[in-house]
RODO-2510 file (C-alpha; in nm, 4 decimals, decimal comma):
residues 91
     n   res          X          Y          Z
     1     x    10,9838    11,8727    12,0385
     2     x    11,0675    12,1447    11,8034
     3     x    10,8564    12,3988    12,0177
     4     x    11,0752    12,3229    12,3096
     5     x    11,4358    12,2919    12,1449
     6     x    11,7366    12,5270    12,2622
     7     x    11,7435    12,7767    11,9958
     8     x    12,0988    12,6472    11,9117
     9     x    12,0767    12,7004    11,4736
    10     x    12,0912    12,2933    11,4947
    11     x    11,6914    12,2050    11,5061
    12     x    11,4557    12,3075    11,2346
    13     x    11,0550    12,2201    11,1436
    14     x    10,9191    12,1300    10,8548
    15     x    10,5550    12,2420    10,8385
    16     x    10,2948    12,1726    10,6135
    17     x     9,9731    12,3641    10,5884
    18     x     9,7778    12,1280    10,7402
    19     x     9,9978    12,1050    11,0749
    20     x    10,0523    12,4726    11,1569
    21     x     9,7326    12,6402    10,9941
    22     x     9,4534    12,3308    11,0163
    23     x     9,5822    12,1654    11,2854
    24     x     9,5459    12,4120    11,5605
    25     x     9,1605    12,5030    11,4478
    26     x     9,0282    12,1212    11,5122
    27     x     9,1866    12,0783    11,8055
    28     x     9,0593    12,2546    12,1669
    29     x     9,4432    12,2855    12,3103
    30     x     9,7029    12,2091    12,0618
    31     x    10,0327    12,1854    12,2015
    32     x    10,1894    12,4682    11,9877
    33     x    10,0807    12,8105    11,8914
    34     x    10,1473    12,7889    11,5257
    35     x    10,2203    13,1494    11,5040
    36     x    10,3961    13,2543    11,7794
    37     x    10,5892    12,9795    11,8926
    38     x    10,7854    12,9398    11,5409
    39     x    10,9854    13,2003    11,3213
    40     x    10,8941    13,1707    11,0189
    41     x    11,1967    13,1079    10,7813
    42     x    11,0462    13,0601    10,4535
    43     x    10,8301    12,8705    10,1879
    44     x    11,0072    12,5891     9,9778
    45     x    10,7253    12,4228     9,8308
    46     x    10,4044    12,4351     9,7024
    47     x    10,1677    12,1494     9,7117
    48     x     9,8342    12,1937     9,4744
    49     x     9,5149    11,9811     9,5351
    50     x     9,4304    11,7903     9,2865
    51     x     9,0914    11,6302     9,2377
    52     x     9,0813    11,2970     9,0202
    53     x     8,8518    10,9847     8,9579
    54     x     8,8645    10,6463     8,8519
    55     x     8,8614    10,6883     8,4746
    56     x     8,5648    10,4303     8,4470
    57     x     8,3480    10,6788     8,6684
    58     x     8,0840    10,8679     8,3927
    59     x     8,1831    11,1861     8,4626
    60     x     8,4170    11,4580     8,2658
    61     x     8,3289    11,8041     8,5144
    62     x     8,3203    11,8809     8,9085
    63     x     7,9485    11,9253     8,8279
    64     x     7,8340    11,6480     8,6830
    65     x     8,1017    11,4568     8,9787
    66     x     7,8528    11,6480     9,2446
    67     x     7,5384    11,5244     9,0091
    68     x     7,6993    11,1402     8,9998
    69     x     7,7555    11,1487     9,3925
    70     x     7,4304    11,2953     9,5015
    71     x     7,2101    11,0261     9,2629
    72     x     7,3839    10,7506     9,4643
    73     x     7,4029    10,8719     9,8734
    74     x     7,6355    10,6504    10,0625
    75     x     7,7183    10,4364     9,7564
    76     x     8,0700    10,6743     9,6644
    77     x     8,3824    10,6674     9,8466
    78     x     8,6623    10,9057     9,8659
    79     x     9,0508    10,8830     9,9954
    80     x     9,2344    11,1873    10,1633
    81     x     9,5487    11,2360    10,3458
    82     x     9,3340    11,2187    10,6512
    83     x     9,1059    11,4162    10,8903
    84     x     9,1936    11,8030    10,8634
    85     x     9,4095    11,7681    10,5905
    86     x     9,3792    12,0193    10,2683
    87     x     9,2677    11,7280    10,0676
    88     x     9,0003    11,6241    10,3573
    89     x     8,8667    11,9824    10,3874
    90     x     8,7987    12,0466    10,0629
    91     x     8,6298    11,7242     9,9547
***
């Protein structure tokens, strides 16, 4: 919708990373060219990854997270924002 709005001042898009820099790479003909079809106006937030566990889980580093999950295949879950997002990629 945003793509295709009169450039009249009165319509502007909030993007995150995972909608104009994810997004396009997962799908085969996304509707918008992230790049060229926006002007970019500027960055008003920052939004870290954070990775956390159940504080019952044995674990106190990444590594011995990797050792806990790999001991126990299909037996540990995880929760992202959903597929492609920053959180999803990187787990």
């Amino acid at each position: 919708m945003v793509k295709n709005a009169a450039p009249d001042g009165y319509t502007i898009l909030s993007g995150s990373t995972a909608g104009m820099s994810i997004a396009p790479h997962l799908h085969k003909r996304p509707p918008y060219d992230s790049v060229n079809d926006f002007q970019f106006v500027s960055t008003y937030a920052v939004q870290p990854n954070m990775l956390v566990v159940n504080p019952s889980l044995p674990v106190k580093t990444v590594q011995e997270l990797i050792d806990y999950c790999k001991a126990r295949p299909g037996q540990v879950n995880m929760a992202s924002a959903g597929p492609g997002s920053q959180s999803h990629l990187a787990a």
